[in-house]
Structures are given as structure tokens and as C-alpha cells.
C-alpha positions as CSV (number, residue, x, y, z in Angstrom):
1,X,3.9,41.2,-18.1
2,X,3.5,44.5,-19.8
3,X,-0.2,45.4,-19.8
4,X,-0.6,46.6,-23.9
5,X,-3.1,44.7,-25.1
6,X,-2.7,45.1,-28.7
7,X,1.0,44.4,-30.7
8,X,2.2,44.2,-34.3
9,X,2.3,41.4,-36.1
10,X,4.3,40.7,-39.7
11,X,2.2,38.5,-42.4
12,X,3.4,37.2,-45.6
13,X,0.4,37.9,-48.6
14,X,2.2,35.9,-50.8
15,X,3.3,38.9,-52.9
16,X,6.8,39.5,-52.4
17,X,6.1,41.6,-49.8
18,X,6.0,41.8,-45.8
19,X,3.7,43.8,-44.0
20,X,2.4,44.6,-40.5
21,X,-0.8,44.6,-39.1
22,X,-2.3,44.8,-35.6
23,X,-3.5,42.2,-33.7
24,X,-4.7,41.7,-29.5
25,X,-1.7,40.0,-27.9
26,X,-2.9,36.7,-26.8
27,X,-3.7,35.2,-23.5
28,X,-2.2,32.0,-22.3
29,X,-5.1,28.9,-22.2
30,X,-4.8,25.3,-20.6
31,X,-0.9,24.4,-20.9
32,X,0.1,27.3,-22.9
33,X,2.5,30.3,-22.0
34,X,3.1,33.6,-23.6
35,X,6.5,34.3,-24.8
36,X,8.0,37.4,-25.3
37,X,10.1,37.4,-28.6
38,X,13.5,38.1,-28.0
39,X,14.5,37.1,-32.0
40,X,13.1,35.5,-34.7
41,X,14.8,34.1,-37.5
42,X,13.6,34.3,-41.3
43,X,13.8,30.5,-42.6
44,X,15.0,29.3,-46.4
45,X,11.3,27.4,-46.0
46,X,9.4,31.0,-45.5
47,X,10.8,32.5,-48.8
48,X,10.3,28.8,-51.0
49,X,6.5,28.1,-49.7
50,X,5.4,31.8,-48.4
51,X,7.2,34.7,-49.2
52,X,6.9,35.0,-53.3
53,X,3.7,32.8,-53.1
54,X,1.5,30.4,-51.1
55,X,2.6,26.8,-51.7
56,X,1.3,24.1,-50.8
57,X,3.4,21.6,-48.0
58,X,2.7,18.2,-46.4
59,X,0.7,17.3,-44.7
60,X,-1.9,20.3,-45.3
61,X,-4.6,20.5,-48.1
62,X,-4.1,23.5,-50.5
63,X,-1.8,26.3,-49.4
64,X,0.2,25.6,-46.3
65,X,0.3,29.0,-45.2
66,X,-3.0,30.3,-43.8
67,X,-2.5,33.9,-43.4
68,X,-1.1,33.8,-39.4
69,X,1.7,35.5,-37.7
70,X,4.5,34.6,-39.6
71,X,7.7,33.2,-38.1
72,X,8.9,29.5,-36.9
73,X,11.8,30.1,-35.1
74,X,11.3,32.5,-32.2
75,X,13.1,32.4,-28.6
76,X,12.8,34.6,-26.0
77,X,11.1,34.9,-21.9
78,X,7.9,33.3,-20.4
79,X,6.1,36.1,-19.4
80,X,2.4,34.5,-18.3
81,X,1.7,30.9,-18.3
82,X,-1.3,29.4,-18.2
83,X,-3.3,27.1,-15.7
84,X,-1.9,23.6,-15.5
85,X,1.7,24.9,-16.6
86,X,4.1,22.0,-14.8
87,X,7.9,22.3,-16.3
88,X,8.1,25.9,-17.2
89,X,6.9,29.4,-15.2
90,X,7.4,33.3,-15.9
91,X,10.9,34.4,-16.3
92,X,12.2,30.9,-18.2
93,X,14.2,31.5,-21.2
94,X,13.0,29.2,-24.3
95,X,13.3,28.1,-27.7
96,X,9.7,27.5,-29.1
97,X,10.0,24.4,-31.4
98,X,8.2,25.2,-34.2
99,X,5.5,22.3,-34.8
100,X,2.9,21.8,-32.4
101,X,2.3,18.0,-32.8
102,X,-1.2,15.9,-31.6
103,X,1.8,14.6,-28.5
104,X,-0.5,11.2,-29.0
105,X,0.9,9.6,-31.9
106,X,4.5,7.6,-32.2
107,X,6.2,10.2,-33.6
108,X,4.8,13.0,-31.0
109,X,5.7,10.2,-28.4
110,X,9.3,10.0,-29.7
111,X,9.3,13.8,-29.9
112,X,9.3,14.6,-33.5
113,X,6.0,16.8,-33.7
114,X,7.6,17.6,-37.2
115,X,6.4,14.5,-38.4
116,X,2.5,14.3,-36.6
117,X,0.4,13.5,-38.8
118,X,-2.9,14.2,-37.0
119,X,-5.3,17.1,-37.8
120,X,-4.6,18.9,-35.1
121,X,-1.1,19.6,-36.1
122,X,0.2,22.9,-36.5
123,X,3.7,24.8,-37.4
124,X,4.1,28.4,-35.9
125,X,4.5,30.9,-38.5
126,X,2.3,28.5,-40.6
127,X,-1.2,27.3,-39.5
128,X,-0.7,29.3,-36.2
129,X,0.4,32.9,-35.1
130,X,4.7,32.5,-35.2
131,X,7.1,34.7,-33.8
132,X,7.0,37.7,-36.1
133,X,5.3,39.9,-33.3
134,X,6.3,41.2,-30.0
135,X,4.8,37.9,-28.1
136,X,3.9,34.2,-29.4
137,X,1.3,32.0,-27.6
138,X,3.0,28.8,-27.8
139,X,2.5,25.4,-26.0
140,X,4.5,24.6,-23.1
141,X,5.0,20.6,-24.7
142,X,6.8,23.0,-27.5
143,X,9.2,24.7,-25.2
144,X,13.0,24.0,-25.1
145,X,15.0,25.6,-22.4
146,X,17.6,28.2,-23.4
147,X,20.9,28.0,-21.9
148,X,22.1,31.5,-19.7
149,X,24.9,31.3,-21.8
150,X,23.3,31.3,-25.1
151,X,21.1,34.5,-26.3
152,X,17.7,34.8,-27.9
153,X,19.5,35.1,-31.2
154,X,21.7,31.7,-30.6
155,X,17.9,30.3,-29.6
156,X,16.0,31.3,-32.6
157,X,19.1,29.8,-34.6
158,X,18.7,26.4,-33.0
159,X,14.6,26.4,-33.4
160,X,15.2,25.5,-37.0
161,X,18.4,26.1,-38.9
162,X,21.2,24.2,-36.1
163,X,18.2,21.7,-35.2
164,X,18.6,20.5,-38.5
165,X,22.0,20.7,-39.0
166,X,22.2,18.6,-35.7
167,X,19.7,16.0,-36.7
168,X,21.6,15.3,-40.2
169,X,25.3,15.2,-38.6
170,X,23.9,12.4,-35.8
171,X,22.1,10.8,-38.4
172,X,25.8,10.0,-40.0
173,X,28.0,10.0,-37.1
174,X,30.4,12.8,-37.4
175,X,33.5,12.5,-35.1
176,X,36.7,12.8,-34.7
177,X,37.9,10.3,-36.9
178,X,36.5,11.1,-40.2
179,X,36.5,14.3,-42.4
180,X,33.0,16.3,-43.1
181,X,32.0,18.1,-46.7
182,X,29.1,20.0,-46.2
183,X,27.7,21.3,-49.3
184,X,26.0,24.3,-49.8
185,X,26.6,27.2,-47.2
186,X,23.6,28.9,-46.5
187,X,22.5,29.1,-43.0
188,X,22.0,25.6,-41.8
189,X,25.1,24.2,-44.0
190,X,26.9,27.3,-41.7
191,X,25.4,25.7,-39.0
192,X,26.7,22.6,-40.1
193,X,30.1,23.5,-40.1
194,X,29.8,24.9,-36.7
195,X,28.1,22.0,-35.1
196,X,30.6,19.4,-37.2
197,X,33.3,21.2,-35.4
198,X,31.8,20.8,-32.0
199,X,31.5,17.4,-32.8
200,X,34.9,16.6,-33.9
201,X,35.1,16.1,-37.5
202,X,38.9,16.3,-38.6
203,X,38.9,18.4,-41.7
204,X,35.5,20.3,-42.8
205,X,35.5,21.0,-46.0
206,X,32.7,23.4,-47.8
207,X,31.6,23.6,-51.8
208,X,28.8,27.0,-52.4
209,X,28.8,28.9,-55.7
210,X,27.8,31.9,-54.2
211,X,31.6,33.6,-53.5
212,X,29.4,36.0,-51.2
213,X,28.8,32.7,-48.9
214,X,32.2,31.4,-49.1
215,X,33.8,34.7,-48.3
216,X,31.2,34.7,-44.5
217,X,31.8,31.3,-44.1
218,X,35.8,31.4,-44.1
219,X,35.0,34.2,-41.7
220,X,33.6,32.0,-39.0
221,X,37.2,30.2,-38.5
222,X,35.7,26.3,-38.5
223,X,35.8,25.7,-42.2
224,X,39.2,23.9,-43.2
225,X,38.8,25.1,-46.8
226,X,35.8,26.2,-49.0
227,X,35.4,24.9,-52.7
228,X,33.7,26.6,-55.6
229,X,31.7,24.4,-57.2
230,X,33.0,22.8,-60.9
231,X,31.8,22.1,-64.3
232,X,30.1,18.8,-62.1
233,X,29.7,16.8,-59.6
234,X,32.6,14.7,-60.0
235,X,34.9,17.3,-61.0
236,X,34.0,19.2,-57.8
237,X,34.7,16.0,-56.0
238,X,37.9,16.1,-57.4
239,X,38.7,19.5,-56.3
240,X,37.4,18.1,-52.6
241,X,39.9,15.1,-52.8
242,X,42.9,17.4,-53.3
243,X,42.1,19.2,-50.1
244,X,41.8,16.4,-47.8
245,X,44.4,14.2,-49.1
246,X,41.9,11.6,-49.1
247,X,40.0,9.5,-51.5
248,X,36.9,11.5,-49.9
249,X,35.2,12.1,-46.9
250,X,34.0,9.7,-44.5
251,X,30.8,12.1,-43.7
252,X,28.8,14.5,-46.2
253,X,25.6,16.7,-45.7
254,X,23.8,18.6,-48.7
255,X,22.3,21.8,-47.3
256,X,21.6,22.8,-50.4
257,X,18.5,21.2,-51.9
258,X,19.7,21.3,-55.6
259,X,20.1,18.1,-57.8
260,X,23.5,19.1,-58.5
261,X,24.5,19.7,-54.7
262,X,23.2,16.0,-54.0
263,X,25.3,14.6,-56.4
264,X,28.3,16.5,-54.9
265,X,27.8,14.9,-51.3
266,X,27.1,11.4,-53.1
267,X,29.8,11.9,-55.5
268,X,32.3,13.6,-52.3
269,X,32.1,10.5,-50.1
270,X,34.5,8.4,-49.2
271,X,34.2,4.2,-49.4
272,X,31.6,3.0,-46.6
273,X,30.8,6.5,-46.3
274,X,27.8,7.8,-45.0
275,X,25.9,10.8,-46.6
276,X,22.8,13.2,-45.2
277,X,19.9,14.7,-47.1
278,X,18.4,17.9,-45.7
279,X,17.9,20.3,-48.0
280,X,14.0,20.8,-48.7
281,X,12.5,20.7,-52.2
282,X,14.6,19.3,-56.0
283,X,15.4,16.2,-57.2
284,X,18.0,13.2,-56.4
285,X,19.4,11.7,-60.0
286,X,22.0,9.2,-59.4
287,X,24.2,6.3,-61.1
288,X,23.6,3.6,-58.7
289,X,26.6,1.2,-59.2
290,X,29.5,2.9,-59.2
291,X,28.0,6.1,-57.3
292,X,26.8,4.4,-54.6
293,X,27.0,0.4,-54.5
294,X,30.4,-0.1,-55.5
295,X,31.1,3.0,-52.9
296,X,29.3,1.2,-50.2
297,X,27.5,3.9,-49.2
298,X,24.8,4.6,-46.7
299,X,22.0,7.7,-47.4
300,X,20.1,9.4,-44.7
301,X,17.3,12.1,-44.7
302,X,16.2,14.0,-42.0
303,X,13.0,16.3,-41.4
304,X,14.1,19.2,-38.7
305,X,14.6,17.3,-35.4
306,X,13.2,16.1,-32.2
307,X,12.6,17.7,-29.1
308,X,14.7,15.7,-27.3
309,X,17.9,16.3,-29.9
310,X,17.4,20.3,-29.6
311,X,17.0,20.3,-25.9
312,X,20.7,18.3,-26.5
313,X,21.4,20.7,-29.4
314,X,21.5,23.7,-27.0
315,X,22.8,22.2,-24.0
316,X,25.9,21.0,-26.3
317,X,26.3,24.6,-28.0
318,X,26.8,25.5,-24.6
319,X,29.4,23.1,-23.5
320,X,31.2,23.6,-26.8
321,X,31.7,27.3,-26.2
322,X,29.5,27.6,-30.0
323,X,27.4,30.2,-30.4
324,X,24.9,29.9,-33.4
325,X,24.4,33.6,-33.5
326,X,28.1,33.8,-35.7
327,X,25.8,33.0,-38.9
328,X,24.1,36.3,-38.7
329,X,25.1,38.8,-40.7
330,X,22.0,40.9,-40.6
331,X,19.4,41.9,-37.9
332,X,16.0,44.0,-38.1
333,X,13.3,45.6,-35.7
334,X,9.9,44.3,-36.0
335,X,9.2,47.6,-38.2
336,X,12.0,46.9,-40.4
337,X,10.1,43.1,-41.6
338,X,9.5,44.1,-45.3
339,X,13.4,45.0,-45.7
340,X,14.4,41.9,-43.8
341,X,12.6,40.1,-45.5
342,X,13.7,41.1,-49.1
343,X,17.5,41.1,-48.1
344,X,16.2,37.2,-47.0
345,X,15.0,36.3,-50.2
346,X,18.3,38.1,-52.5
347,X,21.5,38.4,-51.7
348,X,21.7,38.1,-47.7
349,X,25.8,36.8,-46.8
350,X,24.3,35.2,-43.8
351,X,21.2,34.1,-41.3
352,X,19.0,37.3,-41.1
353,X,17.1,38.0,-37.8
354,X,14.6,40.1,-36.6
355,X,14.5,41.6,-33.0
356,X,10.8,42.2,-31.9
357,X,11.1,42.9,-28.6
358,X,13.8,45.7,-28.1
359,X,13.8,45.5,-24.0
360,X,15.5,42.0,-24.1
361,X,19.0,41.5,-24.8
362,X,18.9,39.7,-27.9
């Protein structure tokens, strides 16, 4: 690996702002490799819980974010592993998941280190240096291969934003013979759309108020129509109904995290249909009878995903010719963070990204 021993590192004070300080780069221990960051996406969760101010988040006593590295969704190359390394070695391409679970308890065991609930756990970019820096010092049990055909960009996509776009659209079972409403079209309800196409959903209908967002997202060629959201839910429903033809859609996913986007995808839904939560943070406020008994209708919520369902994220994006990387409509170097960052947290179209190491194809 390259011998400089000291690299930048972006950290979050909680101000508003993003600055960059130095720091040694990190030698692998026991099980651990150093990655060199190829990209690093900025997550909806850093601006909510880090970026204006230091929130607290479950699972960890007072403020989640204790000053580290930010950044928890970095891909790029193995450059040194550690002693007792077994499934990856120097020169591997990877996604770093971005939880680093106890890998003891049930849900470590199934492979959802996002819900460990041990001491021990920590999020890159949260309790531990994340992949705002030219190399990350991540666990090899937190490694996901990257497909040749994919780049570091598609990778960082799919260490957060697509993995839980993925984990909400299996948790419904989108396919070919249903439609899909997706509301909200930020980055993971883009990713939504993308990966609903890969999967087979007929028609794919988007509702976002931002005309900024609509305008990228027709861009991307895999939404059937986008809808501007109406006075309310229902109404907006309405407008959805006219475009498929249909009583409603079979599937629905809120990306959006609002009250009034969870009423959309309850109120967008077809009979027997079956609607996903993953939006972080708001409130859920709805008539029960008509809205959803009467509808027969079955909620799901999903955290993130497993590591099992990313490494079959990737591998699928792959197959399907998809690349993640679409969703970007803005990309930084490492000395550019603070911009990034506020172009993030205002009136970005798309994913923004940042590039840390400049050497690898990103």
C-alpha cells in the first residue's frame, strides 16, 4: 500500500459545518483490513442526527455521533489485511457494511449487525472512523464483495441507500405481477425505483413535492409516471389511481419519513396490498378500518438490511445491467467535504458522493 502515514479525515461538529482534520492512517489488527476509499456517499441519516446537531439514536446513550471519521457508506480496494484474514486479501474490491455487529447474537447470526444490540456495536461514520478519509479500517465480517462490473460509486450506493431500498421491496414482494408506488424520491426511493424495475414491477409510479426530484427522477428512464403530491393523502391517491388504471397498487414503499408520505403509501394501496416503512424518523396517524382492515392490508418496516441480502443486492444489480451510480447528480474530492456536504443538506437533485481517493476509478 502507499507508505503515507498520515491522511485527512472529514468530521461533523454538529454545527452545520464539515471540516477536515489530520489523522495517522490506521493499521489493520486481528481480522481487520484497510480499505482504500474509492467513494463515499453522504446519507439522509448524517444530515438528521449529525450534520446540523448531535442527536441522539438507538441503541447508544446520549449523542450517537462520537466525534469519529464520518461516513457509513464507503466502497473501494483491500489494500493490507490483517493476521487471521480468511475470505478477503489485498486487491479485493468491497462494500463495507456499515454496522459492525457483536457477530454472537441472533441477529449478528442472521446477518443483520444493524440490529446488534450488544455493547460492542458500532456504525462507521458513527461510533467508529467511516469512510470520509482516504482509507477506512473496517472488519473483514463487514465486507461485501463488489462486482467488476459495478464501480466504487455503485458500491457506496448499495452500503446504505439501495440496501434499503432492497430490504423494503423483498419485504413486500415486488414482481412482475403487481404495480409499485414509491413515495418520496430522494435517494433510496430513486433506488427504489431502480431496484423495483430490476425486480419486475409492472407500472412504478412515484409521488415527491420537490419538482427538483421529480424532474431527476423522470431522467433515470424506470419511473412510469411521477405524481406531485395533493391537498392529501387521499386525493394524491386519486391522482395515483388515474395513472395505473387500477384501484391502486398491489406494492407501496414510503421513502420519505413524513406522516403525510405514510399515509400516501397506506392510502395508495391496492386491496390485500402490501405496504413498506423505511423512512427514518415522523410519525404514522392512521384510520384503521377503512384505511387498512377493510383494505386487507399488510405493513412492513425494515431497518437497512442484512449481509446476506446486499451481497445479493449487488450480485443482482449486476445481473440486471442496473447501476446505482445513475442517482448521483453530484460528486466531491475529499477537500471539497464542507461544500458536499451543504449541497447534501439543501437543495441537492440527487445522491451526492465524495471521491477520497483520486487514484481509483470511482
Amino acid at each position: 500500500m502507499n507508505e503515507r502515514r498520515t491522511m485527512n479525515g472529514a468530521y461533523l461538529p454538529g454545527d452545520s459545518t464539515a471540516v477536515l482534520r489530520e489523522l495517522d492512517v490506521p493499521r489493520p489488527g486481528p481480522s481487520q483490513v484497510l480499505v482504500e476509499v474509492g467513494a463515499s456517499g453522504i446519507c439522509g441519516s448524517d444530515i438528521g442526527y449529525i450534520y446540523h446537531e448531535h442527536k441522539g439514536h438507538r441503541g447508544v446513550d446520549g449523542a450517537a455521533y462520537r466525534g469519529v471519521v464520518a461516513g457509513h457508506e464507503p466502497a473501494g480496494r483491500i489494500v493490507e489485511t490483517g493476521r487471521g484474514c480468511k475470505r478477503f486479501g489485498e486487491g479485493d474490491r468491497v462494500i463495507v457494511y456499515h454496522i459492525a455487529g457483536c457477530g454472537l447474537c441472533d441477529n449478528c447470526r442472521r446477518g443483520y449487525f444493524i440490529s446488534c444490540s450488544a455493547e460492542e456495536r458500532q456504525a462507521y461514520g458513527w461510533q467508529r472512523d467511516g469512510g470520509h478519509a482516504r482509507y477506512v479500517l473496517a472488519e473483514e465480517s463487514t465486507c461485501v464483495p463488489l462486482p467488476d462490473s459495478l464501480s466504487y460509486v455503485d458500491g457506496a450506493l448499495i452500503a446504505c441507500g439501495f440496501g434499503t431500498a432492497y430490504e423494503g421491496l423483498r419485504r413486500i414482494g415486488v414482481n412482475g405481477d403487481g404495480d409499485l408506488l414509491i413515495v418520496g424520491l430522494g435517494p433510496v426511493g430513486l433506488a427504489a425505483g431502480m431496484i423495483g424495475k430490476g425486480m419486475g414491477a409492472r407500472t412504478i409510479v412515484g409521488v415527491e413535492v420537490s419538482p427538483r426530484r421529480r424532474a431527476w427522477a423522470e431522467k433515470l428512464g424506470v419511473f412510469d409516471a411521477t405524481v406531485e403530491p395533493a391537498e392529501s393523502a387521499e386525493d394524491t391517491a386519486a391522482l395515483v389511481v388515474d395513472v395505473l388504471d387500477a384501484p391502486g397498487a398491489s406494492t407501496t414503499i414510503d421513502c420519505s419519513g413524513t406522516r403525510a408520505g405514510r399515509s400516501t403509501a397506506i392510502a395508495g394501496a391496492a386491496e390485500w396490498g402490501r405496504v413498506s416503512l423505511v423512512g427514518e424518523g415522523g410519525t404514522l396517524e392512521t384510520e384503521v378500518s377503512d384505511a387498512l382492515l377493510h383494505k386487507q392490508l399488510t405493513l412492513h418496516a425494515s431497518w437497512v438490511t442484512s449481509l446476506v441480502a446486499m451481497t445479493e443486492l449487488a450480485e443482482n444489480l449486476a445481473r440486471w445491467g442496473i447501476r446505482p451510480e445513475e442517482i448521483v447528480s453530484d460528486r466531491f474530492a475529499l477537500d471539497d467535504v464542507d461544500e458536499a456536504y451543504r449541497l447534501a443538506a439543501g437543495a441537492s437533485q440527487g445522491k451526492v458522493v465524495l471521491l477520497p481517493s483520486p487514484e481509483l476509478r470511482a
